[in-house]
VODOSE-337375 format. One record per residue (C-alpha): residue number from 1; chain; x, y, z. Coordinates in steps of 0.05 Angstrom, whole numbers, padded with zeros to 5 digits. Example, Ala and Ser with C-alpha at 12.3 -4.5 7.8 and 13.67 -1.06 7.14 Angstrom:
BEGIN
resi	chain	u	v	w
1	A	00246	-00090	00156 .
2	A	00273	-00021	00143 .
END
This chain:
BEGIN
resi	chain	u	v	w
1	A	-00141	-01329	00090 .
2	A	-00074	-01332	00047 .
3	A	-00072	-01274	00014 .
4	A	-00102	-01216	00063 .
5	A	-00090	-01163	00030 .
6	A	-00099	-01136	-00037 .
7	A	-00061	-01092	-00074 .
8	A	-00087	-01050	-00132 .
9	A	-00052	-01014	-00194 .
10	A	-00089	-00951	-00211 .
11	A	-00094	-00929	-00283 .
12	A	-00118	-00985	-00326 .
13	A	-00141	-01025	-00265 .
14	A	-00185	-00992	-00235 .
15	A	-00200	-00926	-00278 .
16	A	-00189	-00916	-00353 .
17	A	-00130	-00874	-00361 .
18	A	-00148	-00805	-00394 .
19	A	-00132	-00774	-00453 .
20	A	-00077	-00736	-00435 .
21	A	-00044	-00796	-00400 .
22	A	-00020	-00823	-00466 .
23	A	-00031	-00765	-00514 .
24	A	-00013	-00693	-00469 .
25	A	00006	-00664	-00539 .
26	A	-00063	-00663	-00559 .
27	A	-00082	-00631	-00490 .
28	A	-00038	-00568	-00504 .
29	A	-00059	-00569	-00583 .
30	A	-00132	-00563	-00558 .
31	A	-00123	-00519	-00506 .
32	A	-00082	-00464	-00547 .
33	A	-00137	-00468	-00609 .
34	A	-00188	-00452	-00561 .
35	A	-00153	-00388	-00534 .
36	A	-00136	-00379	-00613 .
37	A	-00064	-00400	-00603 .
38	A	-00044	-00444	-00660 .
39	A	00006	-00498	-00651 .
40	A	00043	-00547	-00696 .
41	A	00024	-00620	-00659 .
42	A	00099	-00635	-00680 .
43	A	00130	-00577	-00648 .
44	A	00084	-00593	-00579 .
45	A	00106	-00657	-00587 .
46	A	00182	-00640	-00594 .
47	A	00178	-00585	-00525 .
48	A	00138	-00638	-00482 .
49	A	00206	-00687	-00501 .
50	A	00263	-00636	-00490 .
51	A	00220	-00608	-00430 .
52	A	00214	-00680	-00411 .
53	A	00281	-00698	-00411 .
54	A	00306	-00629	-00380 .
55	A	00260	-00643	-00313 .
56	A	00270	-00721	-00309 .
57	A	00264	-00745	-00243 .
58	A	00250	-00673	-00214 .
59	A	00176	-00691	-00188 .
60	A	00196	-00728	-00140 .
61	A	00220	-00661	-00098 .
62	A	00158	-00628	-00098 .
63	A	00121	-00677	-00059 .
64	A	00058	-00644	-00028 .
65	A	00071	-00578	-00080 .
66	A	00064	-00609	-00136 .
67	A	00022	-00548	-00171 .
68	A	00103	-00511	-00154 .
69	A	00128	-00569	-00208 .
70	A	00072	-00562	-00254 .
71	A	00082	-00480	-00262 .
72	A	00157	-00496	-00271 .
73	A	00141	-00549	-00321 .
74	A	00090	-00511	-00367 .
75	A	00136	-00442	-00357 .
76	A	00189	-00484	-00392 .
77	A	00147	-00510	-00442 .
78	A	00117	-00440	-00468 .
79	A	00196	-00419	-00463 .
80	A	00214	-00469	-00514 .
81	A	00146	-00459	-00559 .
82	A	00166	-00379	-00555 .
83	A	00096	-00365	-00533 .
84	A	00090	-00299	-00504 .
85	A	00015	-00289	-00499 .
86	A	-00044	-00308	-00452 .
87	A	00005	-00355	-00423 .
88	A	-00034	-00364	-00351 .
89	A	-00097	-00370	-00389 .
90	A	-00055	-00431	-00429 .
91	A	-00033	-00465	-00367 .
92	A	-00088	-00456	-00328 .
93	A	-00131	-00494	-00392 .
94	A	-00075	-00544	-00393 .
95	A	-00068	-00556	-00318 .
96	A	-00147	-00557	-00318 .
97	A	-00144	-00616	-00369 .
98	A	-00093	-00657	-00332 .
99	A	-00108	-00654	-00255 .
100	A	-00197	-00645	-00260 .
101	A	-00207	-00708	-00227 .
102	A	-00270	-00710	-00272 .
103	A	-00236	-00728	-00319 .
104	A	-00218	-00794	-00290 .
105	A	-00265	-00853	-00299 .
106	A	-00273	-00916	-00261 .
107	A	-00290	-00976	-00293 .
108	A	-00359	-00997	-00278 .
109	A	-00341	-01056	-00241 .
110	A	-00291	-01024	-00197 .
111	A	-00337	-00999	-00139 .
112	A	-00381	-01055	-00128 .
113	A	-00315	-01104	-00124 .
114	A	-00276	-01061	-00071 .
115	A	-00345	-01057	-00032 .
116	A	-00350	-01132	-00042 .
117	A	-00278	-01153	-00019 .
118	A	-00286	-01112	00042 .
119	A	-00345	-01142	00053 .
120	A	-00298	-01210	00056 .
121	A	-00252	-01182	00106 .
122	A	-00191	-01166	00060 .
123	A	-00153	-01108	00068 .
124	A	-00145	-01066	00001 .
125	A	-00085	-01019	-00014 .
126	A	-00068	-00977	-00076 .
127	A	00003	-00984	-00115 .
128	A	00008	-00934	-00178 .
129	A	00062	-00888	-00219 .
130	A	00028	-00823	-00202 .
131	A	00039	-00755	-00160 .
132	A	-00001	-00725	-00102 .
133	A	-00061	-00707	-00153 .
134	A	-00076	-00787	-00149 .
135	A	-00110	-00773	-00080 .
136	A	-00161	-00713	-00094 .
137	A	-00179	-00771	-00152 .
138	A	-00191	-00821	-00102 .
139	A	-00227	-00776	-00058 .
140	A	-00273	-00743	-00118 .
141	A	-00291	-00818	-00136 .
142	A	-00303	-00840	-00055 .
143	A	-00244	-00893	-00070 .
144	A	-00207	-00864	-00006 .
145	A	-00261	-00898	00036 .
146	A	-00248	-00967	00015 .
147	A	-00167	-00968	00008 .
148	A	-00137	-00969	00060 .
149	A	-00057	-00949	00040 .
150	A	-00044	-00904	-00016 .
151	A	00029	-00913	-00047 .
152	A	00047	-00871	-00098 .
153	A	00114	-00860	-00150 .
154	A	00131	-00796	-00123 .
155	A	00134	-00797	-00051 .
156	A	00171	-00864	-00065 .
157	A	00220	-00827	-00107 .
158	A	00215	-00886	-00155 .
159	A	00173	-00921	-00207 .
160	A	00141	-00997	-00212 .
161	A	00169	-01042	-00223 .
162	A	00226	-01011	-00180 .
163	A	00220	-01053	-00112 .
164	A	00216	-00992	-00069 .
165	A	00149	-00968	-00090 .
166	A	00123	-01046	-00080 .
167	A	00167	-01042	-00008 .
168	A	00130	-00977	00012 .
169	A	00066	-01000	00010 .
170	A	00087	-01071	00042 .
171	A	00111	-01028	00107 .
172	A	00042	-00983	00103 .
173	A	00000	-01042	00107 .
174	A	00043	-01073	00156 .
175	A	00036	-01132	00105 .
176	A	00091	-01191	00093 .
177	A	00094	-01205	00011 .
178	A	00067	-01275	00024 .
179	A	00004	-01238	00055 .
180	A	-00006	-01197	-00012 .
181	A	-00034	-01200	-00072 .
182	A	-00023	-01141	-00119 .
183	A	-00070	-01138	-00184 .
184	A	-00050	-01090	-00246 .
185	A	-00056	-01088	-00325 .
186	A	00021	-01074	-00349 .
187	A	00060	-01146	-00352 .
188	A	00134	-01102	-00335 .
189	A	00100	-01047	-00294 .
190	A	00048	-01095	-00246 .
191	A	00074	-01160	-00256 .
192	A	00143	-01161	-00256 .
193	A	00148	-01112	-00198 .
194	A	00100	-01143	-00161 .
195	A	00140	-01217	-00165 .
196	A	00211	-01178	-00159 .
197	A	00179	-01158	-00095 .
198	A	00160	-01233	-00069 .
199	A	00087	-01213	-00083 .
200	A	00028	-01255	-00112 .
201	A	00006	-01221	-00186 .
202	A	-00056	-01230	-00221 .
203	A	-00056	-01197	-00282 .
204	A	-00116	-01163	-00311 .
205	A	-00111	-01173	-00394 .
206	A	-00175	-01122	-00414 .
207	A	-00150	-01127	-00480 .
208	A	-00143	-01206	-00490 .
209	A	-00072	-01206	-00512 .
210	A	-00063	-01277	-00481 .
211	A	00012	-01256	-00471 .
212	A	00042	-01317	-00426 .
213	A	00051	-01296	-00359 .
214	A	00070	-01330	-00292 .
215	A	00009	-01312	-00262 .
216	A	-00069	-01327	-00258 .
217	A	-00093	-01282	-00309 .
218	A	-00169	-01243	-00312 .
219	A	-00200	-01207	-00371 .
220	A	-00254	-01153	-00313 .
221	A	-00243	-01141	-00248 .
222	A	-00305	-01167	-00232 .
223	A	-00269	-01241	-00241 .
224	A	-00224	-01221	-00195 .
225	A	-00269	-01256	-00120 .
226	A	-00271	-01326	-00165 .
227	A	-00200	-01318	-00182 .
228	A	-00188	-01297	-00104 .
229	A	-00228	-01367	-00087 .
230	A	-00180	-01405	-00125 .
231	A	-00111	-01379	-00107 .
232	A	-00127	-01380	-00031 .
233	A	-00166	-01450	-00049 .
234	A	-00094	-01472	-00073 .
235	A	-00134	-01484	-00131 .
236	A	-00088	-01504	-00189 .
237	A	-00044	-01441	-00206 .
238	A	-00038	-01411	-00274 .
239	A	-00075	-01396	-00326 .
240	A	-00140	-01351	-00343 .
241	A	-00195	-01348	-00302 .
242	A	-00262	-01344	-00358 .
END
């Protein structure tokens, strides 16, 4: 087998990222109407950047406390929106919103592929730009029975496509880079980092953007054991797999 072992970005791979992934004003908006706290989207917007800013990088120190950071980080929001009350009742909502690994939802294919390529023998790992809450997800969805390695951003210290994340999870799966194969939907984030690395990409385009990349390209995950067939076929290389 070329390519034992598999690699897998998180959000957008393997589980639609939520709401408040892209959009946490809106998740502080909501939650302060419905404890009949009204805030301007704009000014939410504004604190979440300064606040932002102000803690950059900080996460990474409150490995295995993360709910410390997250009380620091919301305190310091509410500081800078001068709200004064029900502010547990706010942050509990908000933290509610963000971390309820309900709220999380893997793609329908997701499942029965990991069950299939361990079925094949390979050896499947996680890679993603998240914080300790990524494993109560994986273990609420039953995900932590068919990965073997979790690597995550913040006990790296460091984000994909820096080469230390993809470098962690190389030494936890006791993996060379020619033995991997790491599969993610961001073209910088996945595929870039993953070829900085010395690593195999195939990126997964939901969204048909046909962007030109170096890399065998898939529009489901469930294309992902034919494209597997072909790259350790040495099949010809490139292109989309339809």
């Amino acid at each position: 087998m070329a390519h034992s072992t598999i690699f897998f970005d998180f959000g957008g791979t393997l589980a639609r990222a939520p709401v408040s992934f892209d959009r946490p004003w809106r998740v502080w908006t909501e939650a302060a109407r419905d404890l009949d706290l009204h805030l301007s989207e704009t000014l939410v917007r504004q604190a979440l950047e300064v606040v932002d800013e102000e803690l950059d990088g900080a996460i990474y120190e409150y490995v295995g406390r993360t709910p410390e950071f997250w009380r620091l980080y919301d305190g310091l929001v509410m500081e800078r929106l001068r709200i004064r009350d029900r502010q547990e009742e706010l942050a509990r909502a908000v933290d509610a919103a963000f971390t309820n690994p309900a709220n999380v939802e893997l793609f329908p294919e997701t499942r029965p592929v990991l069950e299939d390529l361990r079925t094949r023998g390979y050896h499947l790992g996680l890679i993603s730009n998240h914080n300790d809450g990524l494993l109560q997800v994986l273990e609420y969805h039953g995900l932590n029975e068919l990965l073997e390695t979790v690597t995550y951003s913040q006990e790296v210290g460091a984000e994909k496509p820096d080469p230390r994340v993809f470098a962690r999870a190389l030494e936890r799966a006791h993996c060379e880079p020619s033995e991997a194969l790491y599969v993610g939907d961001s073209i910088q984030a996945d595929i870039e980092g993953a070829h900085r690395s010395g690593i195999e990409a195939v990126w997964l385009d939901r969204n048909n953007e046909q962007t030109p990349v170096d890399c065998l390209t898939i529009h489901s995950l469930s294309e992902l054991p034919h494209a597997l067939e072909m790259i350790n076929g040495a099949t010809e290389p490139g292109g989309s797999v339809q």
